[in-house]
Residue frames relative to the residue before (quaternion, step in Angstrom):
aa qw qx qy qz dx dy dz
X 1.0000 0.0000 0.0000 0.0000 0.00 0.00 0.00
X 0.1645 -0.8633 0.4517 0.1538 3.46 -1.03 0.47
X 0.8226 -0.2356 0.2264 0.4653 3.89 -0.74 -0.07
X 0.5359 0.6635 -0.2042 0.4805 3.19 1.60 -1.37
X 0.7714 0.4483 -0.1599 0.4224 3.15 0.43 -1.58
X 0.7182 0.3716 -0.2784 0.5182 3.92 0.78 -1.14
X 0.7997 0.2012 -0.4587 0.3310 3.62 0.64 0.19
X 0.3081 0.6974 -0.5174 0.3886 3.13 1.19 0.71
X 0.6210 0.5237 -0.1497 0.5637 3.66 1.48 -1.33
X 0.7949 0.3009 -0.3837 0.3609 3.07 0.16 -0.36
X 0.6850 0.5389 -0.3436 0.3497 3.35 1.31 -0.46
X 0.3818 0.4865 -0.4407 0.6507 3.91 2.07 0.01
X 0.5995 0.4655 -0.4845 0.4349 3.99 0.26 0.27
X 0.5482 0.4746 -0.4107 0.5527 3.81 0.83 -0.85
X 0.7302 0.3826 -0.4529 0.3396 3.16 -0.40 -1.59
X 0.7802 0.4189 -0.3025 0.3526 3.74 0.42 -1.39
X 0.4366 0.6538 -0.4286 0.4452 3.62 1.10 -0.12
X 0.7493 0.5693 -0.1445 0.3058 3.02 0.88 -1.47
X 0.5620 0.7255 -0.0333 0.3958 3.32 1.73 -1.32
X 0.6034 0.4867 -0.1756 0.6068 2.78 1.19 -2.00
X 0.8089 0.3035 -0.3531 0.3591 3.62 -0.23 -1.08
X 0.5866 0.4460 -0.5096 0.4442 4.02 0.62 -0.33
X 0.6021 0.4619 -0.4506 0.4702 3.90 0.93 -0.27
X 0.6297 0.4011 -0.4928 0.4468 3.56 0.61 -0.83
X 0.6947 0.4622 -0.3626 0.4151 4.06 0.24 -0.31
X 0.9091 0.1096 -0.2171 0.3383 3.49 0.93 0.01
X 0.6460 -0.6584 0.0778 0.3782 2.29 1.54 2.30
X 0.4125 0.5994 -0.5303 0.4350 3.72 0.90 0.41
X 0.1119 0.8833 -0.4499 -0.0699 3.65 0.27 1.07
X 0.3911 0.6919 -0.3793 0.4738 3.77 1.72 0.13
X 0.3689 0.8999 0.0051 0.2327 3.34 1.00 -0.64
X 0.7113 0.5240 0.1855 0.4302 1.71 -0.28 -3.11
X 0.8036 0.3792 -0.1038 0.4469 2.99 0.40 -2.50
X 0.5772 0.5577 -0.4486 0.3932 3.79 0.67 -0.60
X 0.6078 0.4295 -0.3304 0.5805 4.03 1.02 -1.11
X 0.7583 0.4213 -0.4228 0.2622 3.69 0.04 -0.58
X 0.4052 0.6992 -0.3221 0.4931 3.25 1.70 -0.59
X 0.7554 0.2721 -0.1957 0.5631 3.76 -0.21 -1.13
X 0.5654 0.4756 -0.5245 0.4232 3.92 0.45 -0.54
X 0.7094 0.3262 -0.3757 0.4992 3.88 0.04 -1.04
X 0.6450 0.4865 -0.4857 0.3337 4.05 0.57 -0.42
X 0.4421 0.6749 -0.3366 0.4855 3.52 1.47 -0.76
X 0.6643 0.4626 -0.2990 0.5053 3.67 0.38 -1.95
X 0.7360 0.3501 -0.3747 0.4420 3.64 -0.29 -1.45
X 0.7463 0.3697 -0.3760 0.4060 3.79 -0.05 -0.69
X 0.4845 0.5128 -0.4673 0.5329 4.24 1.07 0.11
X 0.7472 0.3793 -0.3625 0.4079 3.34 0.55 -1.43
X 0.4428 0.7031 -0.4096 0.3766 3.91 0.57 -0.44
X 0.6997 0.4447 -0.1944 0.5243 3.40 0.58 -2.27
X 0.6823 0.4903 -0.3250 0.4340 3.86 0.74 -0.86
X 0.5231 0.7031 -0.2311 0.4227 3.53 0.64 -0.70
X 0.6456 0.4485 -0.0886 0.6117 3.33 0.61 -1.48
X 0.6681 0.2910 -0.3401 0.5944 4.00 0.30 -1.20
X 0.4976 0.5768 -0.5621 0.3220 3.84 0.00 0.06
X 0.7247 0.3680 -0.0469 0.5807 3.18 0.95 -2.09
X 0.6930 0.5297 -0.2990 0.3870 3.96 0.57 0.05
X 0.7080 0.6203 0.1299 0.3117 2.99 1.12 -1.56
X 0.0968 -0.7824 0.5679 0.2365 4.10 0.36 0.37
X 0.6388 -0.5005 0.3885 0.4363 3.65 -0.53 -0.69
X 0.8939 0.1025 -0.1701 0.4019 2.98 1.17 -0.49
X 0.2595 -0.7837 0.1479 -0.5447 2.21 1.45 2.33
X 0.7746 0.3111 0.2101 0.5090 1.81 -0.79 -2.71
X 0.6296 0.5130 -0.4120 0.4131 3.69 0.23 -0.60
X 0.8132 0.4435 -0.2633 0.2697 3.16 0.06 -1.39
X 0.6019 0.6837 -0.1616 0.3798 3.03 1.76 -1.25
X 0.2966 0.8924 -0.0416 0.3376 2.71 1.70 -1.09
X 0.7221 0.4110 0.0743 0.5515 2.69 -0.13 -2.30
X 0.7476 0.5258 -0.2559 0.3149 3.19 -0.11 -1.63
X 0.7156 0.4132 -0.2044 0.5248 3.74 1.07 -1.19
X 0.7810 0.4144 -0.3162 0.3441 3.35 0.76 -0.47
X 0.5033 0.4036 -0.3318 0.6883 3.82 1.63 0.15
X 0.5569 0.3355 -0.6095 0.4536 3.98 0.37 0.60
X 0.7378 0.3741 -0.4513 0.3347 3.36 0.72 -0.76
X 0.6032 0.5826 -0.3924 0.3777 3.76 0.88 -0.38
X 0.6484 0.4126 -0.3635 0.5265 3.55 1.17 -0.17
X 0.8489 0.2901 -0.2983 0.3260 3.59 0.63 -0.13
């Protein structure tokens, strides 16, 4: 997995972070639990992609790579 991939994941965590709690506020708590579910499946599958760039990855690397994944996702 690559840089791409965990901030791709982590950003389907926000959104579902996000979800869950506007359900937990308008008592839709099935929901809630259905977003909180895929949020921690998101997290565990970011923390994976991150892992790996630990054991792959110099720092400055990681930086560039970084960068690079986080302005694909902002352009698309």
């Amino acid at each position: 997995m690559s840089l791409d991939e965990a901030a791709r994941q982590l950003r389907m965590a926000g959104h579902d972070a996000q979800v869950a709690f506007d359900c937990v506020g308008l008592g839709d708590l099935e929901r809630a639990q259905e977003h909180a579910v895929t949020l921690r499946a998101a997290a565990d599958a970011a923390e994976v992609a991150l892992s790996q760039a630990l054991k792959d990855l110099t720092p400055d690397q990681a930086q560039v790579e970084g960068e690079r994944a986080i302005t694909a996702l902002e352009d698309a």
